[in-house]
NUBARO-165655 format. One line per 10 residues: for each residue x, y, z of C-alpha. Coordinates in steps of 0.05 Angstrom, whole numbers. Each point is the difference from the previous one (the first is absolute). Layout:
<atoms>
X/Y/Z  ... $
</atoms>
This chain:
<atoms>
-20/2968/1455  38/59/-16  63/-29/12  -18/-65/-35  7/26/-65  69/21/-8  4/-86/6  -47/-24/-44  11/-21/-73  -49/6/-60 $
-33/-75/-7  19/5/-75  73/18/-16  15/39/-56  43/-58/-56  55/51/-49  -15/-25/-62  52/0/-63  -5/60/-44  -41/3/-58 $
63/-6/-43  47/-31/48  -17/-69/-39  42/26/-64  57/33/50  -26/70/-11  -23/54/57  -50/23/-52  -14/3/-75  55/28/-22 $
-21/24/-75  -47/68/-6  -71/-7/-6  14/67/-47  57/3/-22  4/68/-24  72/36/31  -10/52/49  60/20/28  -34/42/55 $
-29/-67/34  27/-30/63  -17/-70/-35  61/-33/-24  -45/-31/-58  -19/55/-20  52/59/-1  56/-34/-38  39/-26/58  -8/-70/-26 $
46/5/-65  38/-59/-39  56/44/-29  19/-63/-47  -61/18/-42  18/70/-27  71/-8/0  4/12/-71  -29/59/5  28/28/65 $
76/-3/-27  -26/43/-67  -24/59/41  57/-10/49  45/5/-66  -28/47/-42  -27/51/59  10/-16/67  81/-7/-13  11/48/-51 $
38/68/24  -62/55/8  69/57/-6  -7/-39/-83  -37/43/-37  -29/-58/-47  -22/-33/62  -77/-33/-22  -51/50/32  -66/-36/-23 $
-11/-72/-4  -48/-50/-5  -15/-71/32  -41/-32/-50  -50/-60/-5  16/-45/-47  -63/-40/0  -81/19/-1  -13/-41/65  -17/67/39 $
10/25/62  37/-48/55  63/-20/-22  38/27/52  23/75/-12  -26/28/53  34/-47/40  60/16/-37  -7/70/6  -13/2/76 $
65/-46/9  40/32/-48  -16/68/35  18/-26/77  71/-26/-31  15/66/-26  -25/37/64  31/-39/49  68/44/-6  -26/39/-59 $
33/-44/-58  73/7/28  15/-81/4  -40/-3/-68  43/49/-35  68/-8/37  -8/67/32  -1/42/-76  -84/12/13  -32/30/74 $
-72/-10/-25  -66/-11/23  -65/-33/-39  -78/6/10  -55/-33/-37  -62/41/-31  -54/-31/-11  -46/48/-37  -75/-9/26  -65/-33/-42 $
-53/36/-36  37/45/-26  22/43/60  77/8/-36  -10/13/-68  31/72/1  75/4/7  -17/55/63  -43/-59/39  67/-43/-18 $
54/36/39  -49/7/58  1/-67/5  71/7/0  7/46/42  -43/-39/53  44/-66/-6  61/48/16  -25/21/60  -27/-70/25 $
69/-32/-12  23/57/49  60/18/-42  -3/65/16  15/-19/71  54/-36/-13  28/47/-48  -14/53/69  48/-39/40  52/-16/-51 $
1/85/-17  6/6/77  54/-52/22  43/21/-51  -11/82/17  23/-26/62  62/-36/-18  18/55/-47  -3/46/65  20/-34/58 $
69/-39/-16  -4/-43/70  -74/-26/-10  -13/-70/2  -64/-28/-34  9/-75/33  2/31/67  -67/32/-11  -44/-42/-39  10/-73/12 $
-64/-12/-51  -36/41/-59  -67/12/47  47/39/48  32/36/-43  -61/30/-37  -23/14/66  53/41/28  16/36/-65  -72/28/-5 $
4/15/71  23/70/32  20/-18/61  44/-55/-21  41/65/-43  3/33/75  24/-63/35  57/-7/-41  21/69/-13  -22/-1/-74 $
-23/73/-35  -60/-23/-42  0/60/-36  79/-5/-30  -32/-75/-13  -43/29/-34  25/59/-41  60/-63/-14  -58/-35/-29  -13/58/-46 $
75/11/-14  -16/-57/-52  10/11/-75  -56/-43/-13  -55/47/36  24/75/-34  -56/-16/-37  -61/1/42  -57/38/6  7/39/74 $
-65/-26/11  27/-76/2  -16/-38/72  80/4/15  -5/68/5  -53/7/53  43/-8/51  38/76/15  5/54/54  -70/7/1 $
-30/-74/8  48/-35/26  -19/-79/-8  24/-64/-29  -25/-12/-76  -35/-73/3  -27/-36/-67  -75/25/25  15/66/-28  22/-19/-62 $
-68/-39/-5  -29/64/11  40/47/-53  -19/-43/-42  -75/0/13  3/70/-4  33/3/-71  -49/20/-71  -12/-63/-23  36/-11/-72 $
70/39/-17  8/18/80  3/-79/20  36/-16/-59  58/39/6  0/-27/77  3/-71/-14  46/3/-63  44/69/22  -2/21/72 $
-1/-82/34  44/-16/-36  49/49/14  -25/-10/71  31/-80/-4  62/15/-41  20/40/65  -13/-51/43  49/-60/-39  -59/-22/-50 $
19/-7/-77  -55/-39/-23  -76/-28/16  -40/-61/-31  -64/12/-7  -45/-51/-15  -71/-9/-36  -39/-50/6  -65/-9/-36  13/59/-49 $
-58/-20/-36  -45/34/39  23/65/-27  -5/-6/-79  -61/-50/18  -49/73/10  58/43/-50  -35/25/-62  55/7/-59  17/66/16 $
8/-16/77  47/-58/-14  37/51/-46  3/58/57  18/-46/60  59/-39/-48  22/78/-13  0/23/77  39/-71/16  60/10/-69 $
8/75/33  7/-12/69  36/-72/-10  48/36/-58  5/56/-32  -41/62/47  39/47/39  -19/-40/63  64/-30/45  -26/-62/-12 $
4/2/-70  70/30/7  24/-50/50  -44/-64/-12  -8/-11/69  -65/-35/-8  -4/-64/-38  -67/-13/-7  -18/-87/-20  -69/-8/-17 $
-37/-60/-5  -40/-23/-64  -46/-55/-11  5/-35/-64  -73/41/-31  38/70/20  54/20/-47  -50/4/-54  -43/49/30  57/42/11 $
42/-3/-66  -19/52/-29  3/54/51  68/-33/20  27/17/-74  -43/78/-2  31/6/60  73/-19/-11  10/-48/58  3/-58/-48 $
62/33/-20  24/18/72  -15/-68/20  -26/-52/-49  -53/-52/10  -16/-30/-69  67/-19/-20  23/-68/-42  35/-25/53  -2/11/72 $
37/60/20  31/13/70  -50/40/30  -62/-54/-6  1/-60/44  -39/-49/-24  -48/-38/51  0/-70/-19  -61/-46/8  22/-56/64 $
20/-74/-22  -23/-52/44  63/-4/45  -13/64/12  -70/-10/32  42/-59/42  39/52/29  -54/52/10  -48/-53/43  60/-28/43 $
14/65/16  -66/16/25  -9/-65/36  76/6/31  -19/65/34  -62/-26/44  41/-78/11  -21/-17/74  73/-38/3  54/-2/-51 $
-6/-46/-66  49/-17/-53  6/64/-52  -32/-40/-54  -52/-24/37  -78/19/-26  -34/-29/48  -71/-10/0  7/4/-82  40/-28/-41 $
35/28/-59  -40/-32/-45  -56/39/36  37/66/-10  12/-8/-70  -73/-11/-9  -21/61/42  46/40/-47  -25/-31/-62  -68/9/19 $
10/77/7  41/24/-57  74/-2/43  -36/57/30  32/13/72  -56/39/30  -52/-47/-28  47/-64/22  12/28/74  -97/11/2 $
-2/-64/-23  51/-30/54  -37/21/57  -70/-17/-19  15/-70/-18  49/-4/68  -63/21/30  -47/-48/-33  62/-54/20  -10/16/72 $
-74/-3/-6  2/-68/-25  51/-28/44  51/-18/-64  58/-33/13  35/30/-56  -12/59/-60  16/-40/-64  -21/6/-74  -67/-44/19 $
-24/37/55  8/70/-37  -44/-29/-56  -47/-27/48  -18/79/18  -35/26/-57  6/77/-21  -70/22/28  19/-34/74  63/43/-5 $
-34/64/-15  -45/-11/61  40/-6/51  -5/33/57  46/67/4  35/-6/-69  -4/59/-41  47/51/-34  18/-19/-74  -65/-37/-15 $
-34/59/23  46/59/-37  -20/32/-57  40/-28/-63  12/25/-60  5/-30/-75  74/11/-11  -1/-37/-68  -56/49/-21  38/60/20 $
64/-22/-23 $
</atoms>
């Protein structure tokens, strides 16, 4: 009996059965059931991997043009801007998205193919937190500060210092015939031994480091200094992290983002940063007048005219994002300020340093749902192929939600999933009316925008 059952067989065979969506030529839904961007998500829905460049093309070429291109050595270079909604649909009409892809571009090989080699810069996004956590200017460069050290710049900025001490030192070195890729060569640059393999004196790599006209300026308490006769070790980003935990909040942490990090990346090859923010309304949302006025102040003097290297240099170039209901609440500290001077939003006209975010057109949403469904295809189709709906379909998905992407995308996968449900043959204009609103809200595992808070834009405008 024992042996008998290595030859036996179940009496009921397990059948594969198609996929839930295999019917439509999809591995799964393909639109988000939220479709909020979070670029820290391993779902390609859902952190901005799935992007239809076509759609913000217009808008793409005027911050490649007006910032992305420009010299950062020109003086009038823009060092503020603005990407602006034009319409009072809300949230969900695709900056994020456009943030998050604009910002791997120009990281990929920090904005050298963008700029033709004139910029070496690197961008983050800030997104300032809710309930009123980043109303003070001091709570703002924290945030900052925290994005900086998550992109791991600092590392990279480690090993460009370091390979070029070491060039600068050692005629006959070779980078190719140490580091074939970028995770060995932050490896073996941060590692002692590797300096002792290969005959290298960390401490003249070091002290070359220093040599730099850039760093005269320091504080001798600043992390590239720890390393001397006494502790002898190789500086990693983890104690910058930690310097800067250490600093008085306020005029200390300033002067670290805006003077001493900067300094810090113009000796390693930087000239420039983008640094995005995205839903800036949070901040003048909990402001009182006076608040608006002070944080508008801190921004003008560190952006422009303070004693700061930043605002000698403009090596930041901060873009910040503005729904249509914003500039109004900030006007007027904008013009107490100054910074409607420095850099103008309420101009007749549009002037170079606000890009205007256009509502989408109904081609657009064509684009934005192929996409979507051409990502998850079980087996190739045509490129203008919207199969299960039809255009028709698409248009009326778009209609029914304002032209609002986010809203569009929801919508696509609960009525895909109500198509599966029902065993349709097709998604056309008849079947999306046969689903009224309340089925839609209901079903299962949607949630995200009809669940936000929202916010009278009309009103506050």
């Amino acid at each position: 009996m024992t042996i008998e059952k290595y030859a036996r067989r179940a009496k009921n065979d397990l059948i594969p059965q198609s996929g839930r969506y295999e019917i439509f030529n999809l591995e799964m839904n393909p639109f988000p059931s939220s479709p909020f961007v979070n670029p820290e998500s391993t779902d390609a829905r859902n952190n901005g991997k799935i992007y239809e460049t076509s759609i913000r093309e217009q808008e793409y070429r005027a911050i490649e043009e007006n910032f992305l291109k420009v010299p950062q050595s020109d003086s009038n270079h823009l060092r503020l801007g603005y990407i602006m909604d034009t319409s009072y649909i809300g949230r969900g009409n695709g900056k994020t998205a456009f943030l998050t892809n604009l910002q791997r571009k120009i990281n990929k090989d920090f904005g050298f193919s963008i700029s033709d080699e004139t910029n070496k810069c690197f961008a983050i996004t800030v997104v300032p937190e809710p309930s009123g956590k980043t109303k003070t200017f001091e709570n703002f460069v924290d945030l900052c500060a925290n994005k900086i050290f998550d992109s791991n710049i600092i590392e990279d900025c480690l090993v460009s210092l370091r390979l070029i001490a070491i060039s600068d030192l050692y005629d006959d070195f070779n980078a190719a015939e140490h580091f074939p890729d970028e995770e060995t060569i932050k490896n073996k640059l941060q590692s002692l031994d590797w300096y002792k393999e290969n005959n290298i004196d960390y401490r003249s790599v070091t002290q070359q480091i220093l040599s730099s006209v850039y760093l005269q300026a320091l504080p001798q308490d600043f992390p590239l200094y720890y390393s001397n006769s006494l502790v002898f070790s190789v500086i990693k980003q983890d104690d910058f992290i930690e310097y800067y935990k250490n600093l008085k909040r306020g005029t200390p942490r300033i002067e670290f983002i805006f003077s001493h990090l900067v300094n810090f990346f113009l000796a390693a090859g930087f000239n420039g940063a983008y640094v995005f923010v995205d839903d800036f309304e949070r901040i003048p949302d909990f402001q009182s007048e006076r608040q608006k006025r002070d944080f508008a102040v801190e921004l003008r003097t560190c952006l422009f005219d303070g004693l700061s290297t930043n605002a000698k240099v403009g090596f930041y170039n901060f873009i910040i994002v503005l729904h249509a209901g914003v500039p109004p609440m900030i006007q007027s500290a904008w013009e107490q300020a100054g910074l409607e001077h420095r850099s103008p939003i309420f101009f007749k006209g549009t002037p170079k340093n606000v890009i205007r975010f256009e509502k989408i057109r109904v081609e657009d949403a064509h684009s934005l749902i192929q996409k979507y469904l051409q990502y998850y295809r079980v087996s190739d189709v045509s490129a203008d192929n919207f199969f299960p709906f039809t255009k028709e379909a698409i248009g009326k998905l778009a209609e029914l939600n304002d032209f609002n992407a986010s809203k569009i995308l929801k919508m696509a996968y609960e009525v895909l999933e109500r198509a599966v449900e029902q065993n349709a043959q097709k998604i056309d204009i008849e079947f999306i009316q046969s689903i009224d609103e309340a089925q839609l809200a209901e079903q299962p595992g949607a949630s995200g925008i009809s669940e936000a808070n929202t916010k009278d834009l009309m009103k506050e405008a």
